[in-house]
C-alpha positions, 0 to 999 in steps of 0.5 A: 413633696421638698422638704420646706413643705414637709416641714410647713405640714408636719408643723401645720399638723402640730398646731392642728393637734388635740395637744398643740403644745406637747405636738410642737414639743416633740416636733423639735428633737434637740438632736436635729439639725431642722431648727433653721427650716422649723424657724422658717416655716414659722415666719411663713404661717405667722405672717400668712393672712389665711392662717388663723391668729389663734396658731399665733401664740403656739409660734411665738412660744415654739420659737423659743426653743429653736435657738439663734434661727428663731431669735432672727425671726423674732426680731423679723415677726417684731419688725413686721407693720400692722401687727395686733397688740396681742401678738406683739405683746407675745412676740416681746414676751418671747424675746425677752424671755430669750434675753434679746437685745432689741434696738431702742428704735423697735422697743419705741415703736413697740410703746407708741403701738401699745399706748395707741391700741390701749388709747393713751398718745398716739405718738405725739412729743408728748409720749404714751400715757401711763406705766408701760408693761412689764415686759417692755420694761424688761426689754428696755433693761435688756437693750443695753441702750442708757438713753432708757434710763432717765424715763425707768428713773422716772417711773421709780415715783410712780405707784402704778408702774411695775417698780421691781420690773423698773428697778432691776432694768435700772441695773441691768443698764449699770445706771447708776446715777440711780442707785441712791434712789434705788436703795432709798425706795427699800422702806417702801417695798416689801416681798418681792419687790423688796428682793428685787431693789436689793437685787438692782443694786446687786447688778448695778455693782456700785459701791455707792449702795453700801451706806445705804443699805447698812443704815437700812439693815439696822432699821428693815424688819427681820423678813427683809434681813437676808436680801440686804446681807445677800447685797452686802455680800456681793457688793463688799466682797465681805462674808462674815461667819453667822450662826450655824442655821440660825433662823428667824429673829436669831438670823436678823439679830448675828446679821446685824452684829456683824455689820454693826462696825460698819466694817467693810473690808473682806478680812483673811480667810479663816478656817476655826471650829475644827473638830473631828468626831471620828475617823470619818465625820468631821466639822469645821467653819470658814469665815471670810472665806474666799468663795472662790468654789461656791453655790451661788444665785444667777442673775434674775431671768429676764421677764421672771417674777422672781428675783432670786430662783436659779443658782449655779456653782462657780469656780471663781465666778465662772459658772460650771453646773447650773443647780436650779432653783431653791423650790422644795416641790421643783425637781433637782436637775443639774446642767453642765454649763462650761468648764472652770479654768485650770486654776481650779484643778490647782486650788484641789491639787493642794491637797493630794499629798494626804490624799494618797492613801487617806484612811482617817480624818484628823485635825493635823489633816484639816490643820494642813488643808486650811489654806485650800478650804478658805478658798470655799464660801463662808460657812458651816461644813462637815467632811466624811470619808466615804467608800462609795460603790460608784459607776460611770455614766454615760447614758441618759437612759442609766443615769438616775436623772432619767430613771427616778423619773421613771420610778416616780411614774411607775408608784403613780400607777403608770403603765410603764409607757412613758410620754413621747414628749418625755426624752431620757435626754430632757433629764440628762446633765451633759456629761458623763458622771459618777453616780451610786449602782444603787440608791441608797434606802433611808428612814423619812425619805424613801431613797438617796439617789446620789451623783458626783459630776466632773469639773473637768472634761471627761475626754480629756482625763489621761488612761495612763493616769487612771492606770496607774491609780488602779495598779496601786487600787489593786495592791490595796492602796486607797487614794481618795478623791475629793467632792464638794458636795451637800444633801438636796431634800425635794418634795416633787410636786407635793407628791414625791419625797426624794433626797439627793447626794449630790457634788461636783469632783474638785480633784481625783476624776482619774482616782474615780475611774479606776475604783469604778473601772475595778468595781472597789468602792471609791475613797471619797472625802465630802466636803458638804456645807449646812445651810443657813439663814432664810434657806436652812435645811441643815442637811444633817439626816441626809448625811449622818445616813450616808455616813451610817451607810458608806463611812470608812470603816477604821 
């Protein structure tokens, strides 16, 4: 048997299998090189007249995870005559959800057909009747093609079409001869639909939204006060200092006064409150801060419900680590993206002159260090110093990505045996990292398991550099590498409480590999910053618990 009609079988056999979905799952191993024979074997079932449709629905999901060889035959399957409403409806699903830009000639064959099989037009000038489905509308936000946007704009005035959906393609496209109607529709919407205007004019990024949504601001219920501030935050570039974790009416009332100037310009940079408590936990704010290192949310999935749920860290907008989700019952999982430009490395090398042998925090310190933490977020942070027992990384099968998930299995009475479809590699962020040797225990949550990701290639770090470092760890001397980081409480399932200690290395990856090459507990000074507004958690038990633990001892 050649090996297209192995593949054609082993994916016959999947379809075939009590569990269709976990089959297909493990069908494809990310580690192989069968995506294009996979991609083509599906195209060959679903356009076979002797396989049931019912496999249909399985192909079209399965495509999804076979990159650019099952995109071409998306685009193909879409293309294809005389397909059912159902699966064209899949098929779009599943080309949205990949971010596809289909041609406008497809998207308005995929309406005509769709309107005919539901019985509105059947392609006459007049065109389908009623809203189109919410995917369709995705997919037109997704195609790049502006002729789409006087029939979305159009159904911004109809109550029965998918308005959020319509809104956000609107921004998508940049059309922004709609952001007036946009912004002037947020009294009318609430919820999610209210999120998803506000985020439409944060994709449109026209600055004509401003006034709009300032007068709104002064008059929008508390619960709608975060979208707005968030919009005017991305739209301005001003990023005012608010209460430190205010919430509710509180939040509403400092968001309000401090766009009631109407002020707009994005003020210097300003690092106040600074007050250190001891030699090794200290507290200062950022206000106007550049954001240049930052936690922030991702555009909006296509053909997700939810507008704002994914977030990434950023180094000068250019994502690094995606974060996930702010949902306390997902689990945190951080996935390596790209690397920062060298800039990056610059801003944390400003402050490797107190770094040398850091053994207490200091106002003088953060005095000096101003001009580099006004270059974070806005925000209320705490620093601690830190002597960390760390390990290298570089297994899925070590990291605590991969083994809480065993830990998690083995409390539900697991056998140990874990699923087929459960790979260590599913788990792992895709770089080698520094993590705790041990978790560490805690009171309310069981453990702190804690994991310090690079912003730079491990492949490109220099062995004379880690050399050096370790010679001078040798001789006693601590140099201190920094880490922005924070504390991530979960609630896995409903089930599972877990805490993470979690950052990304700003400077200091070679000072890390010499403590963990040497086995010393590695200096590390923590930049965290407390949550605020709508998506408060202070943080503050996580890190008084780690600083209790691992505080530098004076």
């Amino acid at each position: 048997m050649g090996d297209h009609d192995t593949v054609r079988a082993r994916l016959r056999a999947a379809l075939s299998a009590d569990d269709p979905w976990t089959a297909l799952y493990t069908l494809h191993s990310p580690d192989t090189d069968r995506s294009g024979p996979l991609a083509g074997a599906v195209e060959e079932l679903y356009l076979s007249d002797t396989d049931s449709s019912a496999f249909r629905p399985y192909l079209s999901w399965f495509l999804r995870s076979l990159g650019e060889p099952g995109d071409a035959v998306l685009m193909r399957l879409l293309a294809a005559p005389g397909l059912a409403g159902d699966d064209r409806r899949d098929l779009l699903w599943t080309a949205v959800v990949r971010g596809l830009r289909l041609p406008a000639e497809l998207l308005r064959t995929c309406a005509w057909d769709a309107a005919a099989s539901s019985g509105g037009k059947d392609g006459t000038a007049e065109g389908p009747s009623g809203p189109p489905a919410p995917v369709l509308v995705d997919a037109m936000g997704l195609s790049g093609d502006p002729s789409f946007a006087p029939f979305l704009g159009a159904l911004l005035e109809d109550p029965a079409a998918p308005r959020d959906r319509v809104a956000l393609a609107l921004g998508r496209l940049g059309a922004r001869a709609w952001t007036a109607p946009i912004a002037g529709k947020l009294s009318e919407v609430t919820g999610l639909d209210h999120s998803a205007f506000t985020v439409a004019l944060e994709l449109m990024g026209d600055p004509a939204a401003v006034p709009h949504l300032l007068r709104w601001l002064a008059e929008s219920g508390e619960e709608r006060v975060y979208d707005v501030h968030h919009a005017l935050v991305r739209l301005t570039g001003r990023d005012p200092l608010l209460p430190e974790r205010a919430t509710g009416a509180a939040y509403a009332a400092a968001v309000r006064a401090a766009w009631a100037d109407g002020r707009t310009e994005r003020a210097p940079a300003v690092v106040r409150d600074s007050v250190v408590e001891s030699g090794t936990w200290a507290r200062f704010s950022v206000d106007e801060g550049a954001g240049r290192i930052r936690i922030a949310f991702d555009p909006p999935s296509p053909g997700s419900s939810w507008p704002r749920w994914d977030r990434c860290l950023t180094f000068d907008r250019k994502p690094l680590y995606r974060v996930g989700s702010v949902c306390d019952t997902c689990e945190l999982g951080l996935t390596l993206l790209d690397w920062p430009d060298d800039e990056a490395a610059r801003i944390a090398a400003r402050m490797r002159g107190r770094l040398t042998d850091l053994d207490r925090l200091d106002t003088a310190l953060l005095a000096e260090w101003s001009p580099v933490l006004g270059e974070l977020e806005t925000g209320h942070y705490r620093a601690l110093l830190l002597d960390l027992p760390l390990e290298r990384v570089a297994e899925p099968t070590r990291s605590w990505w991969y083994r809480r998930a065993a830990a998690r299995a083995e409390a539900d009475g697991d056998d140990g045996n874990r699923p087929e479809y459960d790979r260590p590699g599913d788990y792992w962020p895709g770089v080698a990292h520094f993590q705790l040797a041990t978790p560490l225990p805690g009171g309310r949550v069981p453990f702190t398991y804690g994991a310090f990701l690079p912003s730079q290639p491990p492949e490109a770090f220099d062995p004379a550099a880690v050399a050096r470092h370790a010679a001078a760890i040798a001789a006693g001397e601590r140099p201190a590498a920094v880490v922005l980081g924070w504390i991530d409480d979960r609630y896995v399932e409903a089930l599972h409480e877990e805490r993470w200690l979690v950052g990304a290395i700003l400077d200091g990856h070679h000072r890390l590999a010499a403590y963990a090459a040497a086995g010393v507990p590695a200096r590390v000074l923590l930049l965290a910053r407390m949550g605020e507004g709508s998506s408060a958690d202070g943080g503050l038990e996580g890190l008084a618990e780690v600083a209790a633990a691992y505080g530098c001892r004076e």
